[in-house]
N, C-alpha and C positions, 0 to 999 in steps of 0.2 A: 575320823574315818569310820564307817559303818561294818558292823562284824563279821567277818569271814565266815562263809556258810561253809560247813560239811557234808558230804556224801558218803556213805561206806556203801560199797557193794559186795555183797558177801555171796557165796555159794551152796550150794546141799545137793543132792544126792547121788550127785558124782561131777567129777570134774571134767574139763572141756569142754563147758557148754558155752564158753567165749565172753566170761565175765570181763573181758578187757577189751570185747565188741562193743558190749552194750556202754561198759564204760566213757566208751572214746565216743560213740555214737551220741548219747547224751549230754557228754561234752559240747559235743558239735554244734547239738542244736542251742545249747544255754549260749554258746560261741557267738552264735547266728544273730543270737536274738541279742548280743549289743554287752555279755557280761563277760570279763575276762576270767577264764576257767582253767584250772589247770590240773592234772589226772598224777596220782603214787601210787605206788604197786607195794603192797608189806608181803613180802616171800616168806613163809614158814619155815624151809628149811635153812639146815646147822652152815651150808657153805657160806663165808663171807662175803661172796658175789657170785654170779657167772660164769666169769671167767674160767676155772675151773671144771666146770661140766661137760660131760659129752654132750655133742650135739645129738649124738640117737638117742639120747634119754633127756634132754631138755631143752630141744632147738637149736635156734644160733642164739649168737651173743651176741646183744646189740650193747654199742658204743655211744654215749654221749657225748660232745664238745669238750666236758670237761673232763674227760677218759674217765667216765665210771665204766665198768662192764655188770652189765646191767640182761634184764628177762627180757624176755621177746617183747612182750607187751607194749613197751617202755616206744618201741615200732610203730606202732600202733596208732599209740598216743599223738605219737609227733608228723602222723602221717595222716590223719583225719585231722588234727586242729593247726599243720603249718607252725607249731610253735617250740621250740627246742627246752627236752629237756633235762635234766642233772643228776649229779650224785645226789642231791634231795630227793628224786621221784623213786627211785625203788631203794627200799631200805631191806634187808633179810635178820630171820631168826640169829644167825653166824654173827652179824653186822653190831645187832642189838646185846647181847651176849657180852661181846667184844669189850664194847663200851661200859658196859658196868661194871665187868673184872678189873677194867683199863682203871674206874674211878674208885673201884675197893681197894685193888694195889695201893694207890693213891692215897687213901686213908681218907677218903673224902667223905665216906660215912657216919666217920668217928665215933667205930668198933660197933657198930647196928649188926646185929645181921643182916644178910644181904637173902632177899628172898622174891620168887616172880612177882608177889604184889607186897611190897606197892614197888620195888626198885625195878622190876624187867618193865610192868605195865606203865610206869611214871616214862621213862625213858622212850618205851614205844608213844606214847600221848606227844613227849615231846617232837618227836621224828616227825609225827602227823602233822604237827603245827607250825611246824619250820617256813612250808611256801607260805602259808597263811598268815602267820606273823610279817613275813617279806613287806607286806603293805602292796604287793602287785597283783594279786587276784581278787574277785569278789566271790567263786565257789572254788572248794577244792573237794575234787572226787578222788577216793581211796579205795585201791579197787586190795581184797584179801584176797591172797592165794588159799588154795585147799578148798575143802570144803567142811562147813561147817561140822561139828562133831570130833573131826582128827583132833586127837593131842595136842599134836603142834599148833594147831590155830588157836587154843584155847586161851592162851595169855592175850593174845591180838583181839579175841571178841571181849575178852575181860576189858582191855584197856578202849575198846569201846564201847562199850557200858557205860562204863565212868567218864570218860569224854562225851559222849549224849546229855550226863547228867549232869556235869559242870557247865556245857554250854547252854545249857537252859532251851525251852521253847520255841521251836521256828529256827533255832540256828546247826540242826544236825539232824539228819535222819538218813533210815537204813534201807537199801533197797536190797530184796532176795532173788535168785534169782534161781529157780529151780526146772528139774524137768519133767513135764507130764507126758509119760510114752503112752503109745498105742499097743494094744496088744491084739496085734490080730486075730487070734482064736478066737477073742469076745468080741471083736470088732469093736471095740470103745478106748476112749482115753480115760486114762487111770489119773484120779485126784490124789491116792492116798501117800504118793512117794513123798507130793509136794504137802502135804500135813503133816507126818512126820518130821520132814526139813523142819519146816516153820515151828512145829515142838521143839527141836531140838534148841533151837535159836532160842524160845523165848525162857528154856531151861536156865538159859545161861543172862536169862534177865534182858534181853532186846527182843522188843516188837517189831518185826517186819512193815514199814509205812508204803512201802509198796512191793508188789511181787510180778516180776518179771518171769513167764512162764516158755520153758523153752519146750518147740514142739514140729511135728512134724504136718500133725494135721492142723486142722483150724480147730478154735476152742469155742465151743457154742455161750449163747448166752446165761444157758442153763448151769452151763459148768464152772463160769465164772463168776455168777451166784455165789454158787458151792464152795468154791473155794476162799471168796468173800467174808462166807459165811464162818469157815471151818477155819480159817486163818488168820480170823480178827481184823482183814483190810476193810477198807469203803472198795466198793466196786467197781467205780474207775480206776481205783489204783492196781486191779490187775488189767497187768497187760503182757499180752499175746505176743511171743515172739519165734516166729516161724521161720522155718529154714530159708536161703535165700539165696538165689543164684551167684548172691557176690555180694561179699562182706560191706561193701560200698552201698547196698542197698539200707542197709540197715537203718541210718539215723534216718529216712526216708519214712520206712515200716514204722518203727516210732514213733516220728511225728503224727503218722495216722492214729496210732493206737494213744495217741495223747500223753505219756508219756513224760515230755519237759513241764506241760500243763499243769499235770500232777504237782511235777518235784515244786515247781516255784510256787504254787499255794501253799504246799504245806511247809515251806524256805519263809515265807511270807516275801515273797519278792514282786515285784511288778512284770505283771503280764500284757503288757503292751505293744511291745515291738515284735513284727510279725518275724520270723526269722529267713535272712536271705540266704539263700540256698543255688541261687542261680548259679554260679561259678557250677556248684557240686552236681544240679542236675545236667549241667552239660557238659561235664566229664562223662558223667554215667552214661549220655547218650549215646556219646563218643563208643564210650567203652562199648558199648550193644552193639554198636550199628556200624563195624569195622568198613571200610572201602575196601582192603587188601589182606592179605593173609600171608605169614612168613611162619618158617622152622627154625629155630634157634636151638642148639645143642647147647646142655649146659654140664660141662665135663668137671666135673665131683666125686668126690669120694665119700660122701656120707647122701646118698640120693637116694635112699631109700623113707627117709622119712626129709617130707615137703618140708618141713619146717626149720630144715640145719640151711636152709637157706630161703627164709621166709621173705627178708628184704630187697635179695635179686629178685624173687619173682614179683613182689608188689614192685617194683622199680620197671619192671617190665609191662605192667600193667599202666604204669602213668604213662611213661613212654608210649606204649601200644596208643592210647588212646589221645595224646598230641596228634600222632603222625596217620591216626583213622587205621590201624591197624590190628589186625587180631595176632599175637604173637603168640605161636605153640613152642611151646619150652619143652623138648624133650631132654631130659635128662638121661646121662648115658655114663655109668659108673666105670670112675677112668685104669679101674684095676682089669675091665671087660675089653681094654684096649689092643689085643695083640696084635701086631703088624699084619695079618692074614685079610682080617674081617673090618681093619680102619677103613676101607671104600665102602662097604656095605653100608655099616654105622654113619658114615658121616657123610655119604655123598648127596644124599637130599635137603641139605641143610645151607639156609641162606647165610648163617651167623654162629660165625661158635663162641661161648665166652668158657674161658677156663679159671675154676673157682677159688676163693682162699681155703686154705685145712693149713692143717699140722701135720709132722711125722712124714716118714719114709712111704707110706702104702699108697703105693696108685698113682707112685708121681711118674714113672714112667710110659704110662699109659698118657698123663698130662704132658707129656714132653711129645708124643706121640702125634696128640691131637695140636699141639700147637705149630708142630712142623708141614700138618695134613695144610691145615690156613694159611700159612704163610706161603706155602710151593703150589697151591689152589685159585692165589687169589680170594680166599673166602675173607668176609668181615670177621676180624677178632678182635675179644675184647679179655685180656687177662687182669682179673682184681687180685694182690694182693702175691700168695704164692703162685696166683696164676702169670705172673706177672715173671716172677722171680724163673717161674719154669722157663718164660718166652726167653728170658737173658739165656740160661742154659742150653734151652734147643741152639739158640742161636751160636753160641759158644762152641758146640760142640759141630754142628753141621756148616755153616759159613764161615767161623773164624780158623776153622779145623782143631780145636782141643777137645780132640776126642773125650777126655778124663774130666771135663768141666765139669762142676756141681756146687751142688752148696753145703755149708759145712754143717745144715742142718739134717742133709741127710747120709755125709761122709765126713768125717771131722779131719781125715787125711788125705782128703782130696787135692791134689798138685795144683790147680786152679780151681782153687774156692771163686767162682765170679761172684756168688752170692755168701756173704761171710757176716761174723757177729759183730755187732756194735763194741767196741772194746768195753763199755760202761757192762756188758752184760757178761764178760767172759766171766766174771766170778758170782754171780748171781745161782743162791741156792733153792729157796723158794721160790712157786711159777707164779703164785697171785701176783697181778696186778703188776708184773716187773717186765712188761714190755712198753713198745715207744705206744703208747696211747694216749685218744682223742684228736682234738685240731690241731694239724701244723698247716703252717702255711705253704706255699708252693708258690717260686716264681716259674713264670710261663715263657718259654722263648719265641720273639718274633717268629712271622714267618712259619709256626710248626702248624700242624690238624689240631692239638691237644688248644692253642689260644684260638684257632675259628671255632674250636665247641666250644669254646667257655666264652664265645661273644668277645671277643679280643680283651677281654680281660688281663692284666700283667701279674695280679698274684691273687691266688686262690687261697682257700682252708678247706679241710679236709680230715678226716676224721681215722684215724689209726688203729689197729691192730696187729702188731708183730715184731717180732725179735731177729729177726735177720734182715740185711740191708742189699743191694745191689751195690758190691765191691768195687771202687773210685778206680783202682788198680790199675781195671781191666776195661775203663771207659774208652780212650783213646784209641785202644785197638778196637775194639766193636763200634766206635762213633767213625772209623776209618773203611771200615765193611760195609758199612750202609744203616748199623741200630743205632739211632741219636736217641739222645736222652733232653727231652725238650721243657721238662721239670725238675725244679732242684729246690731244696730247702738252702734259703739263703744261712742261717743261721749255722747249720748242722756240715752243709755242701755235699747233703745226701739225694741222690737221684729219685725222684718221685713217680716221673713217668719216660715210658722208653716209646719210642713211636719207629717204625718202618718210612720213609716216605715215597721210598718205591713200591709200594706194598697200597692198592685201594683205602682200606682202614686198617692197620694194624695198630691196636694202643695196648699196653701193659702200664697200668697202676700201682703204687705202695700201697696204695690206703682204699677204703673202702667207701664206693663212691653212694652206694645202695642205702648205707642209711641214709643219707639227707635227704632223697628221696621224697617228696612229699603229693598230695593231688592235686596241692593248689599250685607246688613249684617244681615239676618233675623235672629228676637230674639229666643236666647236658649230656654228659657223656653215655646214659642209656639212649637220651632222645639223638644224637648222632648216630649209636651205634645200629639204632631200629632203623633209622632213615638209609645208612651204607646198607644192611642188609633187604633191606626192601630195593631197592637201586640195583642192588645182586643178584637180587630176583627176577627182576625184570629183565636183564641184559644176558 
């Protein structure tokens, strides 16, 4: 078998410039052109995952198939190339740590000292090399968090270093990917932030083989020179990369700017196959050139930063552009909820979906909004705790248990309808100790939930959470009118709750938005876009 090529993508002089756009994007096109490609994310920080984090300070949390909790990125990835990926794709500082305390415990040193090189950097090499080894890809792109310089990245560019050098010529190389601003006083873009980057990188012993230049205006020939020049690149190998009305545009922008062209000369790979992109430009078209237009409310309690729910809205976005539609997601923070101003808030809205969180705050406002849908006729669509709400509202207002809740936000609630898996009652530590990644889900004849999945009889589906919809209390709410039209056979835990006097009403366990992808946008968005456009009209 012929050797696994490497990609590191590293950043400088500051972060968010979307090293896990260009990542996934470049992906694409190596995808396109016929090479199986697959993208890792090394996180610099001390958490052992995700899971953990606020989403106002680090997004959502995205979930793999095989319950890793995992960076946003990780989204990304599996949403430009259709290909699912694992606890292999994003590794963290915490993760790596871990493992080589875990192996000096052990004695497996036999009494070395234990020091970041060579035992942190050895170990990070090895992480890198895991898909790669697999024997199922022919490139793997490694995208670094941070940006170059920080502390914490310094062990990750070290152990790239020495992986460049071990893998010898043609089989690794570094793309940087920095920012050249504008300064309007002088009316010109500034080369020197992105010389400095590329200093600092090559301090640390890596030459930059191509430099990805993030910008607002266009970069002239002149300045691409320059930076040619000042950076030690050839000068196709920068390239231009300009803001873009939608991240979908990107592997596009790229291909213009040559880009895959680059990386596989200097891979030594064959450049033959032109890359097919059709599917991708007629989504994109799609996307542009909506036929209709809908309002979607999306009731959340972390809505202040786009990204604690970065996967609804790209989910919205495939969806939208199945069904030729423009979907405006207004976000409406469900603690803003008080009984006075719900008509205000929510009466121009074709669709409400109510979102997953955590914790006690805003969930009354979410019980709020899911009773406004339900006695409206409006499309709802509740993921997760939004789901869990719907049982409640419904508990509480139709079955008349005033006192219903869940025992996540009242532990002595008389009717827990939503209550704790017993496997969790003694659980001390939060990492990683809920029901996470794919379960399966059988579908009931006859429900809405098997006409959106295409009469399918059993799904998978991807998890995140510690509390369940209480078996208890099924009989009585299946006798009211709430059926529960998904069940995990194994478990005989309720998956999904469907209305069927109700237009669309669906409530989910699991988390539909990750699988999500452009080339397979999920059913149950593209139903829920299509009820609420239907709502619109009518």
């Amino acid at each position: 078998m012929s050797q696994t090529k490497y990609i590191f993508v590293t950043g400088g002089v500051t972060s968010s410039l979307g090293k896990g756009i260009i990542a996934a994007s470049l992906a694409k096109l190596l995808q396109a052109r016929g090479y199986k490609t697959t993208i890792q994310k090394l996180d610099p920080y001390i958490n052992v995952n995700s899971g953990t984090l606020n989403p106002y300070e680090h997004g959502e949390c995205y979930v793999t198939d095989d319950g890793a909790e995992t960076d946003l990125d990780l989204g990304h990835y599996e949403r430009f190339l259709n290909v699912r990926t694992s606890q292999a794709n994003n590794v963290t500082t915490g993760r790596i740590y871990q493992s080589v305390i875990e192996k000096e415990r052990r004695g497996e040193f036999l009494g070395k000292t234990v020091q970041v090189v060579p035992h942190i950097t050895n170990e990070i090499k090895r992480r890198v090399q895991l898909l790669g080894n697999s024997g199922e890809y022919d490139i793997v792109i490694t995208e670094i968090g941070g940006t170059v310089g920080d502390i914490e990245s310094l062990p990750y560019i070290e152990a790239v270093r020495q992986l460049l050098w071990e893998l010898g010529d043609n089989n690794g190389i570094v793309i940087h990917l920095t920012l050249v601003p504008y300064l309007s006083a002088a009316g010109e873009l500034k080369t020197k932030p992105t010389q400095h980057s590329v200093k600092t990188l090559m301090e640390s012993g890596i030459k930059a083989d191509v430099l990805v230049c993030r910008t607002e205006h266009e970069i002239s020939d002149e300045i691409k020179e320059k930076l040619a020049l000042f950076c030690n690149v050839r000068r196709e190998a920068v390239i231009q990369s300009i803001d873009a009305s939608t991240i979908y545009d990107v592997p596009l922008l790229m291909q213009e700017e040559g880009l895959d062209t680059v990386v596989l000369k200097k891979l030594a790979l064959a450049d033959i196959i032109e890359p097919d992109l059709a599917q991708w430009k007629e989504f994109l078209d799609k996307h542009k050139n909506p036929k209709n237009e809908i309002n979607i409310g999306l009731i959340g309690k972390y809505v202040e930063l786009q990204d604690s729910y970065k996967s609804i809205l790209e989910s919205f976005i495939h969806a939208g552009a199945v069904n030729e539609v423009r979907v405006n997601v207004k976000s409406i923070h469900s603690e803003h909820l008080p009984g006075k101003s719900l008509d205000k808030l929510l009466k121009d809205l074709d669709g409400i979906l109510v979102a997953p969180g955590f914790g006690e705050r805003g969930i009354e406002g979410k019980i709020r909004a899911v009773q406004y849908a339900r006695e409206n006729k409006i499309p709802f669509l509740g993921i997760c705790l939004g789901m869990q709400m719907a049982v409640i509202e419904y508990s509480r207002n139709v079955l008349g248990l005033k006192d219903a809740n869940s025992m996540e936000m009242d532990e002595k609630t008389p009717n827990p309808v939503i209550n704790l898996m017993e496997e969790q009652k003694t659980i001390v530590n939060k990492g990683g100790t809920m029901r996470l990644g794919a379960w399966d889900c059988e579908l009931l004849d006859g429900s809405l939930a098997k006409e959106i999945y295409k009469g399918a009889d059993s799904i998978s589906e991807r998890h995140r959470h510690r509390y369940e919809f209480n078996s208890d209390f099924k009989e009585q709410l299946e006798a009211k009118g709430l059926k529960a039209t998904g069940i995990n056979k194994e478990t005989g835990l309720v998956e999904i709750v469907e209305i069927p006097e109700h237009p669309w009403f669906v409530g989910v366990q699991y988390h539909p938005e990750y699988k999500s992808t452009v080339d397979s946008p999920h059913p149950l968005f593209v139903g829920f876009v299509k009820a609420a456009l239907k709502h619109k009209k009518q």
